[in-house]
C-alpha positions as protocol buffer text, in pm:
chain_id: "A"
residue {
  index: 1
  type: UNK
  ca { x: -969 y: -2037 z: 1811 }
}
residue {
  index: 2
  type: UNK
  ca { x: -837 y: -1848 z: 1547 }
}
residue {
  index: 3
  type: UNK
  ca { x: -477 y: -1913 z: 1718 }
}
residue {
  index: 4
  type: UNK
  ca { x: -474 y: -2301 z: 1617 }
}
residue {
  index: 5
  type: UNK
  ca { x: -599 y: -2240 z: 1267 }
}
residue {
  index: 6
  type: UNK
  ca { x: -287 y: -1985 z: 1191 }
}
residue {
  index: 7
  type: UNK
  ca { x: -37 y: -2247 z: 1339 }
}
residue {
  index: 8
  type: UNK
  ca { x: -203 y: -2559 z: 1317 }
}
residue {
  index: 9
  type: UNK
  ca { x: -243 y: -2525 z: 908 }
}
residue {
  index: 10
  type: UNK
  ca { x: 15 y: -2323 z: 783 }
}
residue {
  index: 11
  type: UNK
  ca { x: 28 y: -2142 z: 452 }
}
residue {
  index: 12
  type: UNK
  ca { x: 287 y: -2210 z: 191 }
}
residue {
  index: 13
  type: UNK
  ca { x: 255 y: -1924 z: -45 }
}
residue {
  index: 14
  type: UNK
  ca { x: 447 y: -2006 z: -345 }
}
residue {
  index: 15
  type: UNK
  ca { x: 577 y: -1691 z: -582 }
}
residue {
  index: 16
  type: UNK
  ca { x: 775 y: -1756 z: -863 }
}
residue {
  index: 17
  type: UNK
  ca { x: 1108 y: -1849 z: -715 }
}
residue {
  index: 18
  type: UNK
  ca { x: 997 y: -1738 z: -371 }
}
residue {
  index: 19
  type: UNK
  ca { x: 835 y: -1933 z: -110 }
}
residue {
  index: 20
  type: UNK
  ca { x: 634 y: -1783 z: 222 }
}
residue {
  index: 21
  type: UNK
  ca { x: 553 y: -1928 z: 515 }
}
residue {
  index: 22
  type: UNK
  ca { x: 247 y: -1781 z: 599 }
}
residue {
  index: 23
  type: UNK
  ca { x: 200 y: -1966 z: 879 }
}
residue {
  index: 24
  type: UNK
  ca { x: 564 y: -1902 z: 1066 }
}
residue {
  index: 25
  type: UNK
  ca { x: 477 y: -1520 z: 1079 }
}
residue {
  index: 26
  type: UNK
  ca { x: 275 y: -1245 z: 965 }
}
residue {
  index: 27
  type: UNK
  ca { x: 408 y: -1116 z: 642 }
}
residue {
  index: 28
  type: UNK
  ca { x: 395 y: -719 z: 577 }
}
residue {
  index: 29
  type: UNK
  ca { x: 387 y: -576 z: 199 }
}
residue {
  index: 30
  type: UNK
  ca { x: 555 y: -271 z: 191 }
}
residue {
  index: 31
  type: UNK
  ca { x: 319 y: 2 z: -72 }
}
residue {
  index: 32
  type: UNK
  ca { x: 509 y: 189 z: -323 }
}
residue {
  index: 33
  type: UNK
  ca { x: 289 y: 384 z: -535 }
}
residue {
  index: 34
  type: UNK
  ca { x: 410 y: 535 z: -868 }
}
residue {
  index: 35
  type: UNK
  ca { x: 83 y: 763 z: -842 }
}
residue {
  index: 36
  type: UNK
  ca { x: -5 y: 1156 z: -841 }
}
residue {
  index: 37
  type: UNK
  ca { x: -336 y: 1092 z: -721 }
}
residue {
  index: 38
  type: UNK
  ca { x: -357 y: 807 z: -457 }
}
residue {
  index: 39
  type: UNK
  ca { x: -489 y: 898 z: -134 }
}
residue {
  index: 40
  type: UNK
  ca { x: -185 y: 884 z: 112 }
}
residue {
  index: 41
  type: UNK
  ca { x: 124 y: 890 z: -85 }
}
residue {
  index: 42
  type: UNK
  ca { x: 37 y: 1042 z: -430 }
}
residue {
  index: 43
  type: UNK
  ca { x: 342 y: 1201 z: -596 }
}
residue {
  index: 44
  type: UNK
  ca { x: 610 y: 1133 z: -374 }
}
residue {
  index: 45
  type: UNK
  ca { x: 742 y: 829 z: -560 }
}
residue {
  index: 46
  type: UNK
  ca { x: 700 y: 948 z: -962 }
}
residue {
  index: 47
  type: UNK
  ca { x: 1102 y: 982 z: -977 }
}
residue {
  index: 48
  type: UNK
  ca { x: 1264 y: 658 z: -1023 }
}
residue {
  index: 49
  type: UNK
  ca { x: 1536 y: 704 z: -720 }
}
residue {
  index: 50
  type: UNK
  ca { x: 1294 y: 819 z: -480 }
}
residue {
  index: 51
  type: UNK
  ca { x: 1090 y: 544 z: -586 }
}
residue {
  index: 52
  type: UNK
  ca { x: 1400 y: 279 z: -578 }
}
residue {
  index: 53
  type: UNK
  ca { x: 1571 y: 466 z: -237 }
}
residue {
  index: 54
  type: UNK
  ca { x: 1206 y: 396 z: -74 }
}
residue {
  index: 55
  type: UNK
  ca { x: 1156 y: 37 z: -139 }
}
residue {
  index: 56
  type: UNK
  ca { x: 1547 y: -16 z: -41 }
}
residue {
  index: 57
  type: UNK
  ca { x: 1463 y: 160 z: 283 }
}
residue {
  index: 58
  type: UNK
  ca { x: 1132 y: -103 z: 290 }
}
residue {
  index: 59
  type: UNK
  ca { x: 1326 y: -369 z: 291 }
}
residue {
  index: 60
  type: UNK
  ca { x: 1557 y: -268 z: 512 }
}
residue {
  index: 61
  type: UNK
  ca { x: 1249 y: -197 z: 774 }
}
residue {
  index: 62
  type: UNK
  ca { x: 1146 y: -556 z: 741 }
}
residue {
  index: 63
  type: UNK
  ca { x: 891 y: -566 z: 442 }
}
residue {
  index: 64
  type: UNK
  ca { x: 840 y: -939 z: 279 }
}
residue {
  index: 65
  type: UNK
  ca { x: 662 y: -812 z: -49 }
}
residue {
  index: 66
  type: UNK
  ca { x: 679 y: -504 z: -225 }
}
residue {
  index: 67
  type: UNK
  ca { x: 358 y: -384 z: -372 }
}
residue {
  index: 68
  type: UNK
  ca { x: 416 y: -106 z: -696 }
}
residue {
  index: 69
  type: UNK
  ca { x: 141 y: 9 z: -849 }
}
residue {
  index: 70
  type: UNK
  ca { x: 33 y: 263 z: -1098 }
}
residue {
  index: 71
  type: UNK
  ca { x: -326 y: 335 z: -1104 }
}
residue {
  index: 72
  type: UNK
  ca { x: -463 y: 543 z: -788 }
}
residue {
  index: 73
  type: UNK
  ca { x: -814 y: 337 z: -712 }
}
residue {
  index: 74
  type: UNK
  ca { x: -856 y: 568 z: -444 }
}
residue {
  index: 75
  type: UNK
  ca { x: -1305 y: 641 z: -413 }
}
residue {
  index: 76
  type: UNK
  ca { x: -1387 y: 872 z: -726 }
}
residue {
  index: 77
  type: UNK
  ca { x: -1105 y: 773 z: -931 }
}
residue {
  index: 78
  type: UNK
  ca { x: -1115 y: 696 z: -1320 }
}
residue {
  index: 79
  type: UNK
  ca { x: -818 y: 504 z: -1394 }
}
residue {
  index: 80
  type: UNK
  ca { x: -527 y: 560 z: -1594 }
}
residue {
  index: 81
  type: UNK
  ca { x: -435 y: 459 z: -1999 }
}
residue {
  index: 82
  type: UNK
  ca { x: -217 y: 133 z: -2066 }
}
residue {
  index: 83
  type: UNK
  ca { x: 64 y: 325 z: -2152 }
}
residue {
  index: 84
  type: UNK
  ca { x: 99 y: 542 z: -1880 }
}
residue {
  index: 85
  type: UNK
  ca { x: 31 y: 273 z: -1592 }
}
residue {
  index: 86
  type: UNK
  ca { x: 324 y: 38 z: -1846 }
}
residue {
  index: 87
  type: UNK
  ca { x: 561 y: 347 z: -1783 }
}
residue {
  index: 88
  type: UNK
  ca { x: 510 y: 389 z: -1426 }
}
residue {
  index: 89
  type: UNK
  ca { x: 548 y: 45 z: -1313 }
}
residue {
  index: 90
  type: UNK
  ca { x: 788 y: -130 z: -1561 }
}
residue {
  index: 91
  type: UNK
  ca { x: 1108 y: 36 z: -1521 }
}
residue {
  index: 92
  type: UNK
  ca { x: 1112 y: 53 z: -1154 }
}
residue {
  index: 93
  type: UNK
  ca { x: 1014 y: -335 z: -1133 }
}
residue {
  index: 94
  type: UNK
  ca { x: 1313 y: -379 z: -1312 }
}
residue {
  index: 95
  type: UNK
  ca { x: 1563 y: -137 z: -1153 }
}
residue {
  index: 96
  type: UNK
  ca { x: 1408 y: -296 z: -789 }
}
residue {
  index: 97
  type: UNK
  ca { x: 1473 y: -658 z: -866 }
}
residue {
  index: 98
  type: UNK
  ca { x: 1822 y: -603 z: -941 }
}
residue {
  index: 99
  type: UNK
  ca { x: 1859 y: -439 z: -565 }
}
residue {
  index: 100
  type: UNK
  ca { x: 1599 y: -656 z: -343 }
}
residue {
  index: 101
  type: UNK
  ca { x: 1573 y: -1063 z: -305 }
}
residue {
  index: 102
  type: UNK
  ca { x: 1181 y: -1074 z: -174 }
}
residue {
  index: 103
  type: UNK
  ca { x: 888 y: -1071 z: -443 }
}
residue {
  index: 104
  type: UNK
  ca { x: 768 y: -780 z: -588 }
}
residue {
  index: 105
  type: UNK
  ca { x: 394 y: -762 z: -615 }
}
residue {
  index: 106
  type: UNK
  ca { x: 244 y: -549 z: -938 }
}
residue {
  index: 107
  type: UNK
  ca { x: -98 y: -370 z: -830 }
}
residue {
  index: 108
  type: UNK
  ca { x: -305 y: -371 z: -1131 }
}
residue {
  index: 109
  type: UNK
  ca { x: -627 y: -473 z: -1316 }
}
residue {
  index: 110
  type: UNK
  ca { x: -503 y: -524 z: -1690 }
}
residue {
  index: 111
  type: UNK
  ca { x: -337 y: -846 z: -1804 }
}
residue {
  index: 112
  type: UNK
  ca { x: -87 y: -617 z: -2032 }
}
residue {
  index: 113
  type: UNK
  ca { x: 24 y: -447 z: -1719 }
}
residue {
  index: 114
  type: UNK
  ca { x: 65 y: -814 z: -1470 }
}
residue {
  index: 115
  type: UNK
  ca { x: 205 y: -988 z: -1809 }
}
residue {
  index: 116
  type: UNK
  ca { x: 514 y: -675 z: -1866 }
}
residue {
  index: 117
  type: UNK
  ca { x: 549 y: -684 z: -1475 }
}
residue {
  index: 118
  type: UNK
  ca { x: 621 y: -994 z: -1427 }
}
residue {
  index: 119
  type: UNK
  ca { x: 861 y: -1000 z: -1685 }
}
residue {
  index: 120
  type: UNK
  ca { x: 1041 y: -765 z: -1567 }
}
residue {
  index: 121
  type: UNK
  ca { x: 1064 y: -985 z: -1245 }
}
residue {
  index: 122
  type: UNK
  ca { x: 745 y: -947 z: -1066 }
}
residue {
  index: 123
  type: UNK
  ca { x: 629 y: -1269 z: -900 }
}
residue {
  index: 124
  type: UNK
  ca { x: 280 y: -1188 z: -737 }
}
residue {
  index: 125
  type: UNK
  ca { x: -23 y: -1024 z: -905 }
}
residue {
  index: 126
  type: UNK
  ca { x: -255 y: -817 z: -691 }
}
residue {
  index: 127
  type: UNK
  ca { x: -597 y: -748 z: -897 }
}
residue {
  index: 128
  type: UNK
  ca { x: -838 y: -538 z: -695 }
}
residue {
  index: 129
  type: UNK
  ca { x: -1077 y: -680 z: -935 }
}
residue {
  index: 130
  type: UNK
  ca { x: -1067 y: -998 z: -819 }
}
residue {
  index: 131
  type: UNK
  ca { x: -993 y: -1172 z: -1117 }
}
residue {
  index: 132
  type: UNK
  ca { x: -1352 y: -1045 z: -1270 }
}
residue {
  index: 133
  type: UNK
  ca { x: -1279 y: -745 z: -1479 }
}
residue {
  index: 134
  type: UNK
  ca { x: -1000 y: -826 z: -1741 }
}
residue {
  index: 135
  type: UNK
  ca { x: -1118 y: -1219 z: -1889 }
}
residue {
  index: 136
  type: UNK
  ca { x: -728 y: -1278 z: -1981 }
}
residue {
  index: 137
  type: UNK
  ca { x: -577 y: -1177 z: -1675 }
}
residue {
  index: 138
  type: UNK
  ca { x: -596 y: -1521 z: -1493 }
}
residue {
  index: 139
  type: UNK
  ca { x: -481 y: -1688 z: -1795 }
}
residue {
  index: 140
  type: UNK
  ca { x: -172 y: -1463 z: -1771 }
}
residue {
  index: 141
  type: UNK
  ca { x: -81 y: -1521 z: -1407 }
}
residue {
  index: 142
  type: UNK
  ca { x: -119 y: -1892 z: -1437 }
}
residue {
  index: 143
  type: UNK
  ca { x: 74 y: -1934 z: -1752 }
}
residue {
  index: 144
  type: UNK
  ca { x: 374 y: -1716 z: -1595 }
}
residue {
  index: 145
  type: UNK
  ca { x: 338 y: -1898 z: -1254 }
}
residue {
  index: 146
  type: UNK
  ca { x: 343 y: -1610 z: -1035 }
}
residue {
  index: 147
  type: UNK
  ca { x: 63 y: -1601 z: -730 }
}
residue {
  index: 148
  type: UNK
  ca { x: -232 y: -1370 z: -698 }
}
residue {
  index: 149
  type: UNK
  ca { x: -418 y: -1185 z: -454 }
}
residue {
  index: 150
  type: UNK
  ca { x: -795 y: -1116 z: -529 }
}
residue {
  index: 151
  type: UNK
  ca { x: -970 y: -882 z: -354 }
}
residue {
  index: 152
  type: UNK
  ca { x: -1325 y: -805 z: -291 }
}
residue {
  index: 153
  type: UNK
  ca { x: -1492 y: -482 z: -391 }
}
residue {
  index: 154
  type: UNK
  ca { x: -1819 y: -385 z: -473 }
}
residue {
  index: 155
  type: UNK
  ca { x: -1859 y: -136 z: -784 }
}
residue {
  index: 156
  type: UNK
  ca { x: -1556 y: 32 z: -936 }
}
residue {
  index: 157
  type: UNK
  ca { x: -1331 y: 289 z: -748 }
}
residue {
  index: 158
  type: UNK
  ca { x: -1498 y: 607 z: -921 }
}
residue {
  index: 159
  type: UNK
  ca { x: -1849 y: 462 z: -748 }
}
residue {
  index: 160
  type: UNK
  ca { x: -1796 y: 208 z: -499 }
}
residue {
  index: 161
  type: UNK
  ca { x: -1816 y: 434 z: -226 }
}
residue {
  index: 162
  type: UNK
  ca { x: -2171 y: 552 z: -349 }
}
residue {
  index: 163
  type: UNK
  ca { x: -2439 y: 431 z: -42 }
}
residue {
  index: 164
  type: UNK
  ca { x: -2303 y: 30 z: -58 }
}
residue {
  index: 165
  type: UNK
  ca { x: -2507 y: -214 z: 102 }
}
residue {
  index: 166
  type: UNK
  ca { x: -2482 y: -539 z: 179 }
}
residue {
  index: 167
  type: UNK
  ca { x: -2770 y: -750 z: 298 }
}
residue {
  index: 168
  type: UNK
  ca { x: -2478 y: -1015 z: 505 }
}
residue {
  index: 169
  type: UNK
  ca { x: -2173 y: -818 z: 477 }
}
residue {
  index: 170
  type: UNK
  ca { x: -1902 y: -1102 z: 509 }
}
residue {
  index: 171
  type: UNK
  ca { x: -2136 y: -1373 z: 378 }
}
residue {
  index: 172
  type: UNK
  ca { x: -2151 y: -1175 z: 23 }
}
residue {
  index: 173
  type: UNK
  ca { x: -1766 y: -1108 z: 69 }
}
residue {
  index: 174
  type: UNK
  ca { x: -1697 y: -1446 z: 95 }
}
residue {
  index: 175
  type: UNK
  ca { x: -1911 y: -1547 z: -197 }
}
residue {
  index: 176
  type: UNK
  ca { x: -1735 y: -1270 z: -403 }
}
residue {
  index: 177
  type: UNK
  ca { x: -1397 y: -1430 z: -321 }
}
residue {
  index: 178
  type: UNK
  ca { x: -1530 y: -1778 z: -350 }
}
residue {
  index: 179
  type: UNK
  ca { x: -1605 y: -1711 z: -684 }
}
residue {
  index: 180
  type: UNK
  ca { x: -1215 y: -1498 z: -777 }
}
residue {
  index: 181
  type: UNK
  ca { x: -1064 y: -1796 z: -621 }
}
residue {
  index: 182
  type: UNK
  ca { x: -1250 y: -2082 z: -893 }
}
residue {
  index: 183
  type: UNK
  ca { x: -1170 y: -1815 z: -1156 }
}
residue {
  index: 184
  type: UNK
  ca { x: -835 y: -1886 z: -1034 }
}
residue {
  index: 185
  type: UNK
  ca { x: -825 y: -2256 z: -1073 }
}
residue {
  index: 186
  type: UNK
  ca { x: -1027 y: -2271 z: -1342 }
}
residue {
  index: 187
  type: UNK
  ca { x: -743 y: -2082 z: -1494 }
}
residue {
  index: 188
  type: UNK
  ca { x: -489 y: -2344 z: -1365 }
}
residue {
  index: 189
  type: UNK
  ca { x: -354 y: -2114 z: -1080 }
}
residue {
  index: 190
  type: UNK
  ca { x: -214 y: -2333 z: -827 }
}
residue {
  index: 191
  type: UNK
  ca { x: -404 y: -2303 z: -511 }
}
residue {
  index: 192
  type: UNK
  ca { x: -96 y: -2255 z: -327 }
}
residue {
  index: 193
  type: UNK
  ca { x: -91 y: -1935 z: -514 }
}
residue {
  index: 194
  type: UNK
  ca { x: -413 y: -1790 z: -423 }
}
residue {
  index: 195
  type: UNK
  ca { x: -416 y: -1487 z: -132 }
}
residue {
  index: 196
  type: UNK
  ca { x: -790 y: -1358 z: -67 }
}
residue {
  index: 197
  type: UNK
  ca { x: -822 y: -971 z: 103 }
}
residue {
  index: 198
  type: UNK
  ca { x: -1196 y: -832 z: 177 }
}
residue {
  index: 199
  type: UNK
  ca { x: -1119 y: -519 z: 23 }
}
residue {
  index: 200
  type: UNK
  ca { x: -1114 y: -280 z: 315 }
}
residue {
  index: 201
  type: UNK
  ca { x: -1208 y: 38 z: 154 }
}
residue {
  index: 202
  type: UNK
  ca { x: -1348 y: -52 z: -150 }
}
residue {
  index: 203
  type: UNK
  ca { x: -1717 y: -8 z: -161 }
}
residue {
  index: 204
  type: UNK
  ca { x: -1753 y: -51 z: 234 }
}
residue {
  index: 205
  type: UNK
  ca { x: -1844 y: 220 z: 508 }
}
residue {
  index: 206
  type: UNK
  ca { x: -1709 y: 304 z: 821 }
}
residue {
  index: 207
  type: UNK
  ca { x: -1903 y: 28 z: 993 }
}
residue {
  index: 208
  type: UNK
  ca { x: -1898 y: -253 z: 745 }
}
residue {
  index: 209
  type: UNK
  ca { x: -1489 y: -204 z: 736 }
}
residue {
  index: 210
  type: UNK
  ca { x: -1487 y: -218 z: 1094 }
}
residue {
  index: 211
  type: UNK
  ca { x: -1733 y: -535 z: 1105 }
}
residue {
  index: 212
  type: UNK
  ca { x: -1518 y: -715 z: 874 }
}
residue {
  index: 213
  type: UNK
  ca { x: -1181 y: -654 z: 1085 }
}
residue {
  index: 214
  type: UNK
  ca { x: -1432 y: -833 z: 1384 }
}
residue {
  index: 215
  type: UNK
  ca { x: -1516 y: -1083 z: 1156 }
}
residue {
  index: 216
  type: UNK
  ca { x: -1206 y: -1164 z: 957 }
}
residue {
  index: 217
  type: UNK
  ca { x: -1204 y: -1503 z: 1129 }
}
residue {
  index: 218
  type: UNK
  ca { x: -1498 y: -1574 z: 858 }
}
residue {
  index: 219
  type: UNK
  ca { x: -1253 y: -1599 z: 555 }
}
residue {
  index: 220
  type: UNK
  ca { x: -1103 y: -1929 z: 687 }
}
residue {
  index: 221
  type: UNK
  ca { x: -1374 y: -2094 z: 502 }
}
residue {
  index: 222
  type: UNK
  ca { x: -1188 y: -2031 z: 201 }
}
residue {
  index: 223
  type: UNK
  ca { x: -864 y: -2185 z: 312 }
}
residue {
  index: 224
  type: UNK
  ca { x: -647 y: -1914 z: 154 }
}
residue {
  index: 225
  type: UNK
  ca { x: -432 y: -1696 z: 359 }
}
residue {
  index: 226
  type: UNK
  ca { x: -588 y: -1324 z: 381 }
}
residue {
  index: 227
  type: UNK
  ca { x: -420 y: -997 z: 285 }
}
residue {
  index: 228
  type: UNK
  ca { x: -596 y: -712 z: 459 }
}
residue {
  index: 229
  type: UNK
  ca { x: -500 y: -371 z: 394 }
}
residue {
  index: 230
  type: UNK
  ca { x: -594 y: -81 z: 602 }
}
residue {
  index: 231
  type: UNK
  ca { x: -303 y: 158 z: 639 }
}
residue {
  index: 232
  type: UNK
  ca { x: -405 y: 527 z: 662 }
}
residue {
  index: 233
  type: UNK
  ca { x: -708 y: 452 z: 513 }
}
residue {
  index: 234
  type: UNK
  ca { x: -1013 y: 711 z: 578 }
}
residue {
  index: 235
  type: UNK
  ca { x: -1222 y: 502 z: 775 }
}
residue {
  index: 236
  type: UNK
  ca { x: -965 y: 576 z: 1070 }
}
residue {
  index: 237
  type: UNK
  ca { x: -974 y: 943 z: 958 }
}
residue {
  index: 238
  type: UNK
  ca { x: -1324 y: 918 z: 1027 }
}
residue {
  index: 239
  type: UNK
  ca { x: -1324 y: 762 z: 1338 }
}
residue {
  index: 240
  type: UNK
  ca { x: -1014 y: 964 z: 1488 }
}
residue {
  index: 241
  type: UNK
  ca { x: -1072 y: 1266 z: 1306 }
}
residue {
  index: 242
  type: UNK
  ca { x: -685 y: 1320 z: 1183 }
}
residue {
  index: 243
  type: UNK
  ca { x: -571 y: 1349 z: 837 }
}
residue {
  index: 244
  type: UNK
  ca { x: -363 y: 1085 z: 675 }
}
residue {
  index: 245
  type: UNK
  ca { x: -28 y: 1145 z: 756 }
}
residue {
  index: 246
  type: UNK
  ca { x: -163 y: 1126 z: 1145 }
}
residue {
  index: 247
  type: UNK
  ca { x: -295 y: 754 z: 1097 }
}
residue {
  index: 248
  type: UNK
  ca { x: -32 y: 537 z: 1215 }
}
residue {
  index: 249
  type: UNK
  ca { x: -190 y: 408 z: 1582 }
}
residue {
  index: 250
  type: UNK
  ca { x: -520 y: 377 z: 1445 }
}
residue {
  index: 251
  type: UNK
  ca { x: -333 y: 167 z: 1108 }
}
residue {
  index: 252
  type: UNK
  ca { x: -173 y: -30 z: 1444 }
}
residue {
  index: 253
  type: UNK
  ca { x: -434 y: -137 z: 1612 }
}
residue {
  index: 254
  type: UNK
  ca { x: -614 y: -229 z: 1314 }
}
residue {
  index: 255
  type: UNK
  ca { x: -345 y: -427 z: 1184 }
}
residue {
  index: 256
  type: UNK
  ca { x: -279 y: -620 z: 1527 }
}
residue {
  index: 257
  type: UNK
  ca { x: -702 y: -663 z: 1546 }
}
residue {
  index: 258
  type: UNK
  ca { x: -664 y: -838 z: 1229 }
}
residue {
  index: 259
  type: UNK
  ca { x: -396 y: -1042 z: 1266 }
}
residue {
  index: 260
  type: UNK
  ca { x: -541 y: -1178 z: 1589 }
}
residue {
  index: 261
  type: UNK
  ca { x: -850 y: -1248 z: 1383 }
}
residue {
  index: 262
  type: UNK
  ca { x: -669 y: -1432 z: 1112 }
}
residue {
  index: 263
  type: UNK
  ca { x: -468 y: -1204 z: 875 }
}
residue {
  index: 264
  type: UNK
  ca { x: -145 y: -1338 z: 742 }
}
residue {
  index: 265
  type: UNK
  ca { x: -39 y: -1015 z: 570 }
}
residue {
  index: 266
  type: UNK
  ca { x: -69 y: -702 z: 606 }
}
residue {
  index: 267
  type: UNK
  ca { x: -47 y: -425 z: 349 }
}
residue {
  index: 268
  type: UNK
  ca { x: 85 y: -107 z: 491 }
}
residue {
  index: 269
  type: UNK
  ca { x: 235 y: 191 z: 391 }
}
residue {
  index: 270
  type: UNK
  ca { x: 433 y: 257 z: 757 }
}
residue {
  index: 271
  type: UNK
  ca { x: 690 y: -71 z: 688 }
}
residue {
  index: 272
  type: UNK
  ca { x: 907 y: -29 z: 1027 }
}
residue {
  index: 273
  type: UNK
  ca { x: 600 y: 42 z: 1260 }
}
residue {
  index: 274
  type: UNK
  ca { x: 396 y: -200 z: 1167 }
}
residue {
  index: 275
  type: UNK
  ca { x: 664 y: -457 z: 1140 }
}
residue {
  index: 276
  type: UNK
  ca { x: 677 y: -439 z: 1563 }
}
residue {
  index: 277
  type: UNK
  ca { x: 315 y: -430 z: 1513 }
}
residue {
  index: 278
  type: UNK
  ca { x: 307 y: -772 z: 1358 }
}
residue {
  index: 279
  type: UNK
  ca { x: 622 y: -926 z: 1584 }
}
residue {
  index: 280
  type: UNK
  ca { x: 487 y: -850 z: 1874 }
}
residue {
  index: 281
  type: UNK
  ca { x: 75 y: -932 z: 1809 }
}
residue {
  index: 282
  type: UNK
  ca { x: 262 y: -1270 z: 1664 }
}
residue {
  index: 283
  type: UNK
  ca { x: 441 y: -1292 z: 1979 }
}
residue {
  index: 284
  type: UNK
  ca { x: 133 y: -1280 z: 2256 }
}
residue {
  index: 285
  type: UNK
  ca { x: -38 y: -1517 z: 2020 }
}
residue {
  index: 286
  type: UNK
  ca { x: 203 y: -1800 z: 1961 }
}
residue {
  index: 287
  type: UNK
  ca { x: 232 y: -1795 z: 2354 }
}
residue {
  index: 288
  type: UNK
  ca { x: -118 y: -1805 z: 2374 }
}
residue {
  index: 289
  type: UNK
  ca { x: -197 y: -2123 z: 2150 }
}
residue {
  index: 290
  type: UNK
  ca { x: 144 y: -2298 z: 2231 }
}
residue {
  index: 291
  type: UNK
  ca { x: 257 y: -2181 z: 2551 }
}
residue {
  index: 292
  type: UNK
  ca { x: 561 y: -2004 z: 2565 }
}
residue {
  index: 293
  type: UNK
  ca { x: 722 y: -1988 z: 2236 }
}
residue {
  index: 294
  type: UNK
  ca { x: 1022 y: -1834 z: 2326 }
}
């Protein structure tokens, strides 16, 4: 059952200084995005006390990792230059850490970006990429000795949502993450710095994201603990038909499907809500492998 594997074989993720115990609880990573552009929260967050007022308030609502980024990789989307994703990201990483005392995560493909971030205090990388577009990025992360999260995603955010297809959805996700994660160590990332997430989203339709929430349970064969992130995200807009802002039961029961299939944090945008959302799925869970846990 996927019950026992959570508590039976907890994960210790170590980030910089911090250390998470995957296996206690589910963890929730609070989004920040420094963005005009991204798909739920674009703009609202370009001015630096907006931006440092919201991931106070994240904190405050129960988030374990903060996750800034500055490149939308919303479907269609082209990227940003160096510069520009170095300006949105570095001074807030730097303002934040003097305010908060749980990692910050930096949300970016380019080793210039991770490398800046996480000297300005940034202790987790989270490469969309998986490791597989930027050759020095791994080198980076393990030097520093921060933790990563690769994801999975098949073609590049201004394509990937162009007709994908898979011929064994989860079998070639796994392989795709198999391989991120041996980039990793080949790099000299420890493995108990390694996070895997399918890519929800990210060159998948409607069905194939909902397949892999079904089949999360598939990912244990990597022994990594799994990010999955699928807060507002338009698959639910397609099934409920409601616009973004109007996504936060269907981001709920998604979140509590995949944490009963395995998930160990979730990425959400909705901190407070999907905090309970966590607590309580954790709840009917421990009680269920252990008997009553409280």
């Amino acid at each position: 059952m996927p019950v026992a594997t959570k508590y039976k074989n907890p994960h210790n993720l170590k980030c910089g200084k911090f250390s998470l115990n995957l296996g206690q609880r589910t963890h929730v990573m609070g989004v920040l995005n420094r963005t005009p552009d991204s798909f739920s929260d674009g703009g609202q967050f370009l001015k630096d006390a907006l931006a440092l007022r919201r991931i106070q308030d994240m904190v405050r609502e129960g988030a374990d990792i903060i996750d800034i980024g500055g490149e939308s990789t919303r479907p269609g989307s082209n990227g940003v230059s160096l510069s520009e994703e170095l300006a949105r990201t570095i001074p807030i990483i730097r303002e934040a850490v003097k305010e908060i005392d749980i990692p910050i995560s930096i949300d970016t493909s380019k080793h210039e970006v991770a490398l800046r971030a996480i000297q300005a205090g940034a202790s987790l990388v989270n490469d969309i990429t998986g490791l597989k577009s930027d050759p020095k990025m791994a080198e980076v992360i393990a030097f520093s000795g921060a933790a990563v999260c690769v994801m999975h995603m098949k073609g590049a955010p201004r394509d990937m949502q162009d007709n994908p297809v898979y011929e064994d959805l989860m079998e070639e996700i796994v392989d795709g993450l198999r391989e991120s994660v041996e980039i990793a160590r080949a790099a000299g990332i420890s493995p108990d710095k390694i996070i895997v997430d399918p890519g929800i989203g990210f060159g998948k339709t409607v069905e194939h994201n909902l397949e892999i929430i079904n089949r999360l349970e598939s990912l244990t064969v990597l022994q990594k603990p799994v990010l999955i992130g699928t807060s507002r995200k338009s698959f639910i807009g397609n099934i409920l038909n409601k616009g973004t802002e109007e996504r936060i039961f269907g981001t709920a029961v998604t979140c509590a499907f995949a944490i009963s299939n395995g998930a160990s944090i979730i990425r959400v945008h909705d901190v407070g809500e999907m905090v309970d959302v966590a607590r309580m799925t954790d709840g009917i869970k421990k009680v269920g492998c252990c008997g009553n846990g409280f």
